[in-house]
N, C-alpha and C positions, 0 to 999 in steps of 0.2 A: 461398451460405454455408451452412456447415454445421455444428452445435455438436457439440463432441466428447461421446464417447459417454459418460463419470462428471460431463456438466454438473452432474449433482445432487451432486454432490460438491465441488464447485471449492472451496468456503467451504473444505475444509482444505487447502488450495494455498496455501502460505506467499506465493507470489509474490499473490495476493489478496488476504492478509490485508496485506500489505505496501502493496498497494492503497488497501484501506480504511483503513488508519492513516493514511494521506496524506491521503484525503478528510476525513475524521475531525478531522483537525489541522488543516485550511484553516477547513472551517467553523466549528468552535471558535474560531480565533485572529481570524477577521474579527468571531464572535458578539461578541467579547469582548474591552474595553479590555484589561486584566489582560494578558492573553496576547499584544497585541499590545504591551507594553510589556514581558512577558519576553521576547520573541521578535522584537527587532528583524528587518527586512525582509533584511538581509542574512544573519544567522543562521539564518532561516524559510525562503531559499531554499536555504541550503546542507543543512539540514537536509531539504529536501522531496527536491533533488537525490539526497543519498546514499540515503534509503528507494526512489526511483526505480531507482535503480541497482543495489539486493540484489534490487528485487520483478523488473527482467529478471535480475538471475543466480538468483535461485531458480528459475525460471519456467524456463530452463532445466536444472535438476537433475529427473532422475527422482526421483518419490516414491510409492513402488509402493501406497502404504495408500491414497493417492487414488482409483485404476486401476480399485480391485477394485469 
């Protein structure tokens, strides 16, 4: 395995940050009644679903400000 060459850069890869909103939003919503009562379990997956779904189509877009 090999990590591409602007690893130090990934954090502006939308498709990561798209990531970390996921992870971000699991952990919060299990931290936390609140969240787990705005965010019913069927909502919370559809909701995790579609951020999963733009962070691979981003993740395929070239984004040349990453590269450099």
């Amino acid at each position: 395995m090999k990590l591409v060459p602007y690893w130090r850069n990934a954090w502006k890869l939308v498709s990561v940050q798209l990531i970390a909103l996921i992870t971000v939003l699991g952990g919060l919503r299990e931290a936390s009644e609140y969240l787990q009562q705005l965010l019913p379990p069927e909502l919370y997956l559809k909701v995790n679903a579609g951020l999963a779904v733009c962070a691979l189509l981003a993740r395929l877009i070239h984004q040349p400000k990453v590269t450099k």
